[in-house]
C-alpha positions in Angstrom: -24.2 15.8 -14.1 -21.7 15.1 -16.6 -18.3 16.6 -18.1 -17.8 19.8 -17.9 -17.9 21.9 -21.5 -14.5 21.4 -23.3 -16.0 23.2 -26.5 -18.2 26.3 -27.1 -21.3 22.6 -28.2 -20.9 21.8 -24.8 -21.7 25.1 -23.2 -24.1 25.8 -25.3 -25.9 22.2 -24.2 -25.3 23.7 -20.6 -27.0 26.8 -20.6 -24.0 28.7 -20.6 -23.1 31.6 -22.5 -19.8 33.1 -20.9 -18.0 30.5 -18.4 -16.7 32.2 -15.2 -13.4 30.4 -15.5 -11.7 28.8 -18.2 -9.0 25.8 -16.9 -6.0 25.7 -19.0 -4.3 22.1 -18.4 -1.1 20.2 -19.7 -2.9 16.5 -19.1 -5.7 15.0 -21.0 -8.7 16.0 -19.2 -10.1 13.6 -16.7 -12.7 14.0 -13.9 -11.4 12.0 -11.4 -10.7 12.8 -7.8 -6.6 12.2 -8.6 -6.2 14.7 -11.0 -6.0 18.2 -9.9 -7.6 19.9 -12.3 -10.9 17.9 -11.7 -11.1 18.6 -8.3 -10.0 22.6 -8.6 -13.1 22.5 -11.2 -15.8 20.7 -8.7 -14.6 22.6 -6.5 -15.4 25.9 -8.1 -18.4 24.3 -9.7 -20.1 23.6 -6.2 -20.1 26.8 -5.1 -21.8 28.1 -7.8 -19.3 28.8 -10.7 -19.2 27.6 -14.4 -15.6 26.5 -15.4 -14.7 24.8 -18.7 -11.7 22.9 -19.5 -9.1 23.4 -22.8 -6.9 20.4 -22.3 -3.3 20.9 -24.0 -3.5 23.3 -26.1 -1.5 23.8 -29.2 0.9 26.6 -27.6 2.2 27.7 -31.3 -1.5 28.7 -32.3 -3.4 31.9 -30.4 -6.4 30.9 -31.3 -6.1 27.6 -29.2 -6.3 29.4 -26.0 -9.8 31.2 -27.4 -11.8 28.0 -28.2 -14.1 28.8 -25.2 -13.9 32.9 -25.3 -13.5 35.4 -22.9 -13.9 34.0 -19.1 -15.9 36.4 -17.3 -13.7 36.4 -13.6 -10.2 34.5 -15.1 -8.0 32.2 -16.5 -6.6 29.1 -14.4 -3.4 27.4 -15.3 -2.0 24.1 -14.3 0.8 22.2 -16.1 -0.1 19.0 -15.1 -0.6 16.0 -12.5 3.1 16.0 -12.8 5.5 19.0 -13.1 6.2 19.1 -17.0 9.8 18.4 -17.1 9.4 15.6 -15.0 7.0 14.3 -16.9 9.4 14.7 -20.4 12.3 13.6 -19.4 14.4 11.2 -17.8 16.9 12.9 -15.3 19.7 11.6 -17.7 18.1 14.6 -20.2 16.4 12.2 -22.3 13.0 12.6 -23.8 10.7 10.1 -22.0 9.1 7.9 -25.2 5.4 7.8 -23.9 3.3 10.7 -21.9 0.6 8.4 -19.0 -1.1 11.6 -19.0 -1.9 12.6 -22.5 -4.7 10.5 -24.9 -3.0 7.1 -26.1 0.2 8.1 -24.1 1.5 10.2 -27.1 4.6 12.3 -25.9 5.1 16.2 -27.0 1.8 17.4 -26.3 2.6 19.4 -23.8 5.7 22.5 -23.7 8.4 22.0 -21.3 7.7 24.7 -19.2 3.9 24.4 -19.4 2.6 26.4 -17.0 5.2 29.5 -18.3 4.1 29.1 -22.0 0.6 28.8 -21.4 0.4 31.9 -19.4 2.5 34.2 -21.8 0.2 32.5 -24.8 -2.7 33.9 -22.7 -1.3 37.0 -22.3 -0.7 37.5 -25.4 -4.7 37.0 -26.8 -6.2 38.3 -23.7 -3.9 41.2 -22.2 -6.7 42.2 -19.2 -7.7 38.6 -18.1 -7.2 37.7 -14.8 -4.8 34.8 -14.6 -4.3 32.6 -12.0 -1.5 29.4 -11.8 -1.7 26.3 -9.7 -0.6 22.8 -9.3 2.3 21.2 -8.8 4.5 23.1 -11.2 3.6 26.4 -10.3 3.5 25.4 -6.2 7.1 24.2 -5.8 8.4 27.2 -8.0 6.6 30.1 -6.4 10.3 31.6 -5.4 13.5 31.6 -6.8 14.5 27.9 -8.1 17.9 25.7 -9.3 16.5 24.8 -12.7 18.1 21.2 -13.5 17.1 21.0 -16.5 18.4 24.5 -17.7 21.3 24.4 -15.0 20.2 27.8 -14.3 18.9 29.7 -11.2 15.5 31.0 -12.3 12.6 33.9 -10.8 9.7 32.8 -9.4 7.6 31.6 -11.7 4.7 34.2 -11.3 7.0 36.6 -13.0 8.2 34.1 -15.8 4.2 33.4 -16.5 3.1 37.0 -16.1 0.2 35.8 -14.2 -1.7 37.6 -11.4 -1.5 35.1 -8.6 -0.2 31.6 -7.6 -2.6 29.1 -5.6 0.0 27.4 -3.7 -0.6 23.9 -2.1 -3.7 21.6 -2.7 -5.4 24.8 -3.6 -9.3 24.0 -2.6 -10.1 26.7 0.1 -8.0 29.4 -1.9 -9.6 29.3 -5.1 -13.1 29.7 -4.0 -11.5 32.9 -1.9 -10.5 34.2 -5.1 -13.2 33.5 -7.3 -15.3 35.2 -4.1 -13.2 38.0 -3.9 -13.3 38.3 -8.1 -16.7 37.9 -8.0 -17.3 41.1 -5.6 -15.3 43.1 -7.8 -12.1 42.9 -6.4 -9.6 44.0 -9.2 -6.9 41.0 -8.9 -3.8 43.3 -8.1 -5.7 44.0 -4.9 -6.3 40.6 -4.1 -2.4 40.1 -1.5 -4.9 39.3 1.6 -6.0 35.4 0.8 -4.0 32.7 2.6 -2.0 30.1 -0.1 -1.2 32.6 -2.2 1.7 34.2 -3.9 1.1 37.5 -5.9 3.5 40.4 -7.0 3.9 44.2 -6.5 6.1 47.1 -5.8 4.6 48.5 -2.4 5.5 46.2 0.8 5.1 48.6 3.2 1.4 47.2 4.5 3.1 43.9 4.4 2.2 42.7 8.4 4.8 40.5 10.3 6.6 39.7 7.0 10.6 38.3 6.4 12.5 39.4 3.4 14.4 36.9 1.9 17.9 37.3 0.1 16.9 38.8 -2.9 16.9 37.2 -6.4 20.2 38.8 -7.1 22.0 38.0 -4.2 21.1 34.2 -4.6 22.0 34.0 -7.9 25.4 35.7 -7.3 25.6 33.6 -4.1 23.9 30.5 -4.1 24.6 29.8 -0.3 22.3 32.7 0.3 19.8 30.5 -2.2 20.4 27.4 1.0 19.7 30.3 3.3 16.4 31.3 2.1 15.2 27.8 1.1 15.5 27.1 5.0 13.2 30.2 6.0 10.9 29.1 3.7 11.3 25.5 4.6 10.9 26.5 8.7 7.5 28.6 7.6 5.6 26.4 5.4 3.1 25.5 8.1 -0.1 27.7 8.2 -0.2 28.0 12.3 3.6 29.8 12.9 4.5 30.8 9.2 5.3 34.0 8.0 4.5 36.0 5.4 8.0 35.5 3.0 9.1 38.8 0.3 11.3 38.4 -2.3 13.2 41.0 -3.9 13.8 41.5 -8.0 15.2 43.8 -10.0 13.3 47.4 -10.5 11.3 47.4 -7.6 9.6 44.3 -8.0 8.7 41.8 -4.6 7.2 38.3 -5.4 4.7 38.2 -1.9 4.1 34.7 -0.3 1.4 34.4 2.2 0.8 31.8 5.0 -0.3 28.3 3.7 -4.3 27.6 4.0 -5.1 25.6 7.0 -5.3 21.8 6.6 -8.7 20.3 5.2 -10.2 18.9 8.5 -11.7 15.5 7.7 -15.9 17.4 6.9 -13.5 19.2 4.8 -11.9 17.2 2.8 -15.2 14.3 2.6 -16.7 17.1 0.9 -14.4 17.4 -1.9 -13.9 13.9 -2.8 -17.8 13.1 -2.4 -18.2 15.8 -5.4 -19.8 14.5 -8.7 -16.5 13.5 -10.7 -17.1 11.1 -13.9 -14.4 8.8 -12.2 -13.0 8.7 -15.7 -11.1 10.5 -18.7 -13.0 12.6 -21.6 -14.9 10.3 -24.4 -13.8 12.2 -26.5 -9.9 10.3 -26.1 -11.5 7.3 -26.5 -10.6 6.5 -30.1 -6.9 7.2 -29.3 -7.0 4.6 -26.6 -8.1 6.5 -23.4 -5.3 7.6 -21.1 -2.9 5.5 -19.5 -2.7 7.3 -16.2 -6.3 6.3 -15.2 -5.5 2.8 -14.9 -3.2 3.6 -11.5 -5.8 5.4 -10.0 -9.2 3.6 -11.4 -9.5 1.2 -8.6 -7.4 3.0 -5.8 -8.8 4.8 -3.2 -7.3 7.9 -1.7 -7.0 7.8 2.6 -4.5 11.2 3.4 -3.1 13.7 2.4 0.0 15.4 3.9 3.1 13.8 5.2 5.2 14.2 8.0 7.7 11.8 7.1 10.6 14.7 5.9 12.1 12.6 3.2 14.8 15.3 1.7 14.4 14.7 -1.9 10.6 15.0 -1.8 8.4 18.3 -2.0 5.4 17.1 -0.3 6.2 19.5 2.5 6.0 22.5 0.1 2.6 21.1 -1.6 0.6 19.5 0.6 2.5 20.4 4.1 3.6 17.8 6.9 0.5 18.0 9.0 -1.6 14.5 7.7 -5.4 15.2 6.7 -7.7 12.1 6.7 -11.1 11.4 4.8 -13.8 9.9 7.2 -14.5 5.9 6.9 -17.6 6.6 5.7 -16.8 8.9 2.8 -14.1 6.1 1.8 -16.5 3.4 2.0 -18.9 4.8 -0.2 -16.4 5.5 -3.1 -15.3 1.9 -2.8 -18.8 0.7 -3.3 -19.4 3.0 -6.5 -16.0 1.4 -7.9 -17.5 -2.2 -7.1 -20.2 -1.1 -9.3 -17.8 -0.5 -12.2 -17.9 -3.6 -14.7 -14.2 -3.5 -15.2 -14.3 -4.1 -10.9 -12.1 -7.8 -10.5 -12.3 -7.3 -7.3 -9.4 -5.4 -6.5 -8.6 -2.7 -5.0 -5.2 -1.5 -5.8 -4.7 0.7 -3.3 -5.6 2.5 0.1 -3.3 5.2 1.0 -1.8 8.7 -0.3 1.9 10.1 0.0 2.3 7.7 3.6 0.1 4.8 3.2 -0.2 4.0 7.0 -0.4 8.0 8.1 -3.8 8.2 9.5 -3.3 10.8 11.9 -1.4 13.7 12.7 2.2 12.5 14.0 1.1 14.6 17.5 -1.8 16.2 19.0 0.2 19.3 19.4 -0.2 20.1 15.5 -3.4 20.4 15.7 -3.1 23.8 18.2 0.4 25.0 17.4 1.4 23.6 13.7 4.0 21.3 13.3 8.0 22.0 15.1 10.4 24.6 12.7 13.2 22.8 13.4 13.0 19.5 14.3 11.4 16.1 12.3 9.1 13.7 13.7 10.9 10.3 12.9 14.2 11.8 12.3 17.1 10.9 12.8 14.8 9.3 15.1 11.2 9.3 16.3 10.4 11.8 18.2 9.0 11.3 21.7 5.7 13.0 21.0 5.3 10.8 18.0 2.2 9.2 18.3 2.3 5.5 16.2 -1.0 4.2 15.8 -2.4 2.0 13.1 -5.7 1.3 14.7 -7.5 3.7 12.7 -6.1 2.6 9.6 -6.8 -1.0 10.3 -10.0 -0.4 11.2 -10.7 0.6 7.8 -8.8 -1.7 6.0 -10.9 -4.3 8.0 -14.4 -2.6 6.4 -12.9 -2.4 2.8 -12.1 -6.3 2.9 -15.6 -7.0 4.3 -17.4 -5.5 1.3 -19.4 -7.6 -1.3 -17.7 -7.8 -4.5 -13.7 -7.1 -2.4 -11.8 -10.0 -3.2 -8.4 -8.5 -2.2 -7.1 -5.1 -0.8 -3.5 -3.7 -1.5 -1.7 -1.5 0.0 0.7 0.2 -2.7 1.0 3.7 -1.7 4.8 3.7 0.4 4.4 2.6 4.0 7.1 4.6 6.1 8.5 1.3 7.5 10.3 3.7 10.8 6.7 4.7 12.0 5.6 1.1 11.6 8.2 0.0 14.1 7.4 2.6 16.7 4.0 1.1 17.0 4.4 -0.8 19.9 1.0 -2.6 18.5 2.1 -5.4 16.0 -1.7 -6.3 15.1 -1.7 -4.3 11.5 2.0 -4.9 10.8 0.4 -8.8 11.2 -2.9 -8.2 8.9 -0.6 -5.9 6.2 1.7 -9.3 5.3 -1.0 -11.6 6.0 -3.8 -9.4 4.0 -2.4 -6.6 2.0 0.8 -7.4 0.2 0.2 -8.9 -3.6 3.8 -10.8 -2.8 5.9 -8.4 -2.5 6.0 -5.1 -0.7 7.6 -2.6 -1.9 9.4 0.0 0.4 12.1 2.4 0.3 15.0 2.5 2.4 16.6 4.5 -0.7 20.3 3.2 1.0 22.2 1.6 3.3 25.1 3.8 4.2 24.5 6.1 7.2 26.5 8.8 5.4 23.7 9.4 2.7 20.6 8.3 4.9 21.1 11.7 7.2 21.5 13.8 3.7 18.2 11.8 2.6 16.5 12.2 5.7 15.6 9.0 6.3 16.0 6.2 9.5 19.6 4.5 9.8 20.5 1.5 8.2 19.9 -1.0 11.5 16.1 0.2 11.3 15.7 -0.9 7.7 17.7 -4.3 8.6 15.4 -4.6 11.9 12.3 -3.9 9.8 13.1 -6.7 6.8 13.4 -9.5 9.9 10.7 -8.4 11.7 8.6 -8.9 8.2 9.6 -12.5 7.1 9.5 -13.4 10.3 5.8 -12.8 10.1 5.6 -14.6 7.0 7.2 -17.6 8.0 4.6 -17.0 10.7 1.7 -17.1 9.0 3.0 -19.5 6.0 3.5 -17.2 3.3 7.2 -16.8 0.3 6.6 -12.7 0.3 8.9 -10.6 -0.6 10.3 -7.4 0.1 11.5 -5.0 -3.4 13.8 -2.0 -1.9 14.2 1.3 -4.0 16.8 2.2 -4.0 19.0 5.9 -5.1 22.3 6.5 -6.5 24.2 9.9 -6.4 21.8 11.4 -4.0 24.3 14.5 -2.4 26.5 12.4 0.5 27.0 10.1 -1.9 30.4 8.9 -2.9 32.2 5.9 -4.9 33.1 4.9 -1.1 29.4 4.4 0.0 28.1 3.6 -4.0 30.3 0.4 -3.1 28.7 0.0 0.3 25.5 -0.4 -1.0 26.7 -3.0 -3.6 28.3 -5.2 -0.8 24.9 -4.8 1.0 23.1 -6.4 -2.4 25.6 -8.6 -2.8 25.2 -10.2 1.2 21.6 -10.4 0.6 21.7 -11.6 -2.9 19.2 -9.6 -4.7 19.8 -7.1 -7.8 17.5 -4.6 -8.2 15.7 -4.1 -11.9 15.6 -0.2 -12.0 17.7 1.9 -10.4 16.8 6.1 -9.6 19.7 8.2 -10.1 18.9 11.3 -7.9 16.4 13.7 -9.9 17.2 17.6 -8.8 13.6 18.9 -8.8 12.1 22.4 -7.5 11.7 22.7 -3.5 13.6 20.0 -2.0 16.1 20.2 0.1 17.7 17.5 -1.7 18.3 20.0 -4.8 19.3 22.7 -2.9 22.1 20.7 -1.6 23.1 19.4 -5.3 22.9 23.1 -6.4 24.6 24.9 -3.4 26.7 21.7 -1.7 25.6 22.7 1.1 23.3 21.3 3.7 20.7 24.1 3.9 19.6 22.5 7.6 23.4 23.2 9.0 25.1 25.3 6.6 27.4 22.6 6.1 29.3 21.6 2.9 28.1 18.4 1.6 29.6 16.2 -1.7 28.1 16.6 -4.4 28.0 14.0 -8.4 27.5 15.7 -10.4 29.5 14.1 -13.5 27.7 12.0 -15.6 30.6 9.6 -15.5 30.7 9.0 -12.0 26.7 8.8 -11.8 27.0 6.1 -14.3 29.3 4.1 -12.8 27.5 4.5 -9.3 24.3 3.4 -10.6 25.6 0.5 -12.7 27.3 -1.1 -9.0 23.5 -1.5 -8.1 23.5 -3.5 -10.3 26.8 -5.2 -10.4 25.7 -8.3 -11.9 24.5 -6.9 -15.1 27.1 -7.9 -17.7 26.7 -4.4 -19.6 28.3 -2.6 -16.5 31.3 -4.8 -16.3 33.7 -2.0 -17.2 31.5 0.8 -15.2 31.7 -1.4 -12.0 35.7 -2.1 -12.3 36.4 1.6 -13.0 35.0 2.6 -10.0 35.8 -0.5 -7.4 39.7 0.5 -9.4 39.2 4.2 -8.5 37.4 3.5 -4.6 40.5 1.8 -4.1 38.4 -2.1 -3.8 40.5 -4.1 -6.4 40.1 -6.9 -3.6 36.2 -6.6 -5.1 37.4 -8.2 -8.0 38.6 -11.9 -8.6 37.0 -15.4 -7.5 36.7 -15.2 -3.9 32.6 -15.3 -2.7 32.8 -11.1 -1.4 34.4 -10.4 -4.6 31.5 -8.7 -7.1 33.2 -9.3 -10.4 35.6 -11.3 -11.7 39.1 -10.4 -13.7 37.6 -10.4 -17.4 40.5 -12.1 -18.4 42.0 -15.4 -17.0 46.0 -14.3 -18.1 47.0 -11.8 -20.7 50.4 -10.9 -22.1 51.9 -9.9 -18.6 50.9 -12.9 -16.9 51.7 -15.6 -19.0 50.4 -17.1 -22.0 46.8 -16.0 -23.9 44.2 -18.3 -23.2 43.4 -21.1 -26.2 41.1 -20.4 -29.1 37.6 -20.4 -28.1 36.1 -24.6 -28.7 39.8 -26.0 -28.0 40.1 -28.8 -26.6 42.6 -27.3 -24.7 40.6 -23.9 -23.6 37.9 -26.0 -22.7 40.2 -28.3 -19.9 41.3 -24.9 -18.7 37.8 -23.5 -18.2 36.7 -26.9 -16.4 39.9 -26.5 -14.4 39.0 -22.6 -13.2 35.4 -24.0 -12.4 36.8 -26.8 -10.4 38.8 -24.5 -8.4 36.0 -21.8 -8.4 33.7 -24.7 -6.8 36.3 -25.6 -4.2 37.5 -22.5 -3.2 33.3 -21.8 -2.5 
């Protein structure tokens, strides 16, 4: 079938002379089930309408947006895979040096802001057009947002990209309803009836069943009314019991949210990734290298989607929702055996999984009839009775995906949600993941270790992470295999003080092991996470909750991760000197640093000249002692 037109040669080769849609994107484009864009655009294509693509436009030049002309039903917007600020910078404000997502990895290519600059450059060239914004960017800013970046409270961003509608979520079922309901005529500032959308207008009165949220001014003159309304919307993102959520601006204007689609059921969601992608990036990027972000995803295979897991610094509740969507065996199997025909296939494939790796199923039957609970979490603070932990499916298909000709190895490198693997009272896959699946170490993501900042995360206590690690080399000594575990772990996440900062660096101290990178807590859009850094308050209680949010203190809680590191000597003695641990520093075995100096002026006389005879009896000495005191 081939790519679709990117240049007016293209449609002419196609048969086309005005495209129904034209797709406005911040990433390179690639036609592959893992990038949005593609499958928006099979999507679309499918059911019988053209689309073309204009991949990262230059924003400073008008005529960039009309490479392809006039669309005949609208424009579509997404800023990415990733949200755009995310992907440019670094939470410490730092420009990230390299772009996965853009040809050769070249940074800059895209506005901060995407999705907000594209739509006003649009609006600017083509006043009339239909426009309608999507993806992850637009989804987890539909209402009033904490900016981080900015440090500002900011309107939704329908109103900031003057577009017509928002496709909230995965977006697959709602876009064909709009380009249906374009199609017929519909003019788009009539179309407030579709299911995962978000539009604006001035009337509300025909607004059925709906709950009007503190309005834009109140939350930005009061940002515990911002934890308030991020709690209604958090208690109605499920598409059997939500409501319909209004937001009130300035001069009459109400930003309209409509219940979420229904989850893809698994015919569903076959169909979409069974569509005719190219599997690969443009060839037109191929002189600059290709793009770096296909080589994550070449040779991976996706199994779910949705996650019921309710990590607090994640969004996944607000994009894909917490009720878990599965492809069908078949429909996985057969895109494995089209990658094994790939001549860059090793053998490998790098992955099986989604946002949960081993979610297979919904996390209760009850979902399935009357959506998932408002107010309570399926594995925390702890499982929930209904849960329902069961790897069998998953197993199964593991099983099927190692039996194929040409499978050397499967990995497993999605996150595995190490709480729901304990409640399976079935060890068999927790067995076949160390002895099949792991590439020598697993990597999982306890984020902490102090009880204090695991109920702010969300996530299981600390004796569940400590239960899980013996459990798993206790299979490995089992089956006769050196695997390892890798822990990610967070600093400065809200909850977090230098009191529990220290904690954790005990805890890497008594099991010896220094993490390589350390995430400082990123504030992004639509977490509850974020609301608590911007509001310090707990938007699930209304209680308030500590927030760092000095750059000094974040420092010097990241850099006792990673005590051992020589550069963060004077980070980690500031803050073991301001938690009140001095007894952290000196020579016994707890201690995690030592005095820099052996004596100084105050405590008798400066050590010898460096390569003195003298010095270097001293030094032995010190050792001598170190070694006998150990």
């Amino acid at each position: 079938m081939g790519f679709l037109p990117i240049s007016r040669e293209d449609m002419a080769a196609q048969g086309i002379e005005q495209l129904d849609f034209v797709y406005v994107i911040g990433d390179a484009y690639v036609d592959h089930p893992s990038f949005g864009h593609a499958i928006i655009s099979r999507v679309l294509q499918a059911h019988g309408y053209s689309v073309g693509i204009i991949s990262q436009p230059d924003w400073k030049d008008e005529n960039s947006i009309a490479i392809l002309g006039r669309p005949r039903l609208g424009f579509l917007i997404s800023g990415g895979n990733m949200d755009s600020m995310v992907n440019h910078y670094f939470v410490s404000g730092k420009h990230r040096p390299t772009d996965a997502y853009t040809p050769g990895g070249e940074p800059y290519k895209r506005p901060d802001h995407a999705t907000v600059v594209y739509g006003n450059l649009i609006r600017r060239v083509y006043k009339d057009v239909p426009v309608i914004i999507g993806g992850i960017e637009a989804s987890l800013r539909r209402f009033a947002h904490y900016d981080y970046w900015s440090d500002s409270f900011k309107r939704s961003i329908l109103l900031d990209s003057q577009a017509d509608l928002i496709s909230y979520g995965m977006g697959e079922k709602s876009i064909v309803e709009i380009a249906d309901a374009l199609d017929s005529g519909i003019a788009v500032k009539d179309i407030t009836f579709i299911s995962g959308t978000v539009y604006k207008t001035k009337e509300i009165e025909g607004v059925y069943d709906g709950i009007q949220l503190p309005s834009y001014e109140e939350m930005k003159a009061e940002p515990r009314g911002y934890a308030e309304s991020f709690q209604i919307q958090y208690c109605n993102t499920d598409s059997f019991t939500g409501k319909t959520l209004i937001e009130a601006y300035p001069n009459g204007v109400y930003v309209v949210q409509n219940p979420s689609q229904p989850p893809l059921t698994t015919p569903e969601m076959d169909a979409v990734y069974d569509l005719p992608y190219m599997r690969t990036y443009h060839p037109s990027y191929e002189a600059a290298g290709g793009v770096p972000a296909i080589a994550e995803v070449k040779f991976s295979l996706v199994s779910n989607r949705g996650c019921f897991g309710g990590c607090n610094f994640c969004a996944l509740t607000f994009h894909q929702g917490r009720t878990v969507q599965v492809r069908s065996h078949d429909s996985i199997i057969k895109e494995a055996e089209l990658m094994i025909q790939d001549k860059d296939f090793k053998g490998y494939i790098h992955d099986v999984g989604g946002p949960t790796a081993n979610f297979r199923q919904p996390s209760c039957q009850k979902q399935m009839t009357h959506g998932v609970c408002k107010n309570r979490q399926c594995l925390f603070p702890e499982p929930c009775p209904n849960l329902e932990a069961d790897h069998s499916d998953y197993l199964a298909l593991l099983r099927k995906l190692r039996a194929l000709p040409g499978v050397k190895k499967v990995f497993i490198r999605s996150g595995i949600r190490f709480d729901y693997l304990l409640a399976d009272p079935d060890d068999t896959f927790f067995r076949e993941l160390v002895e099949h699946h792991v590439s020598g170490q697993l990597k999982v993501a306890p984020e902490h270790i102090s009880d204090v900042v695991l109920s702010k995360l969300g996530k299981p206590k600390k004796e569940v992470y400590e239960r899980f690690v013996r459990k798993y080399y206790k299979l490995n000594e089992q089956l006769g295999k050196k695997q390892f575990l890798v822990p990610y772990l967070m600093s400065s996440h809200p909850g977090s003080t230098l009191k529990e900062a220290i904690e954790l660096a005990e805890y890497l101290r008594d099991l010896g092991y220094m993490p390589e990178q350390v995430q400082d807590f990123y504030p992004t859009p639509s977490t509850v996470s974020t609301v608590m850094y911007y509001t310090g308050i707990d938007p699930r209680n209304g209680k308030q909750v500590y927030v760092c949010r000095n750059p000094h203190e974040k420092a010097m809680q990241r850099a006792l991760i990673q005590y051992r590191n020589p550069n963060n000597y004077e980070l980690v003695r500031e803050a073991l000197v301001k938690g009140g641990r001095e007894d952290l520093i000196g020579f016994d075995k707890k201690c995690l640093i030592r005095p820099r100096k052996m004596a100084d002026s105050k405590h008798g006389p400066k050590p010898a000249a460096r390569g003195s005879v003298k010095n270097r009896g001293k030094k032995k000495t010190i050792r001598n002692v170190h070694r006998k005191k150990k």
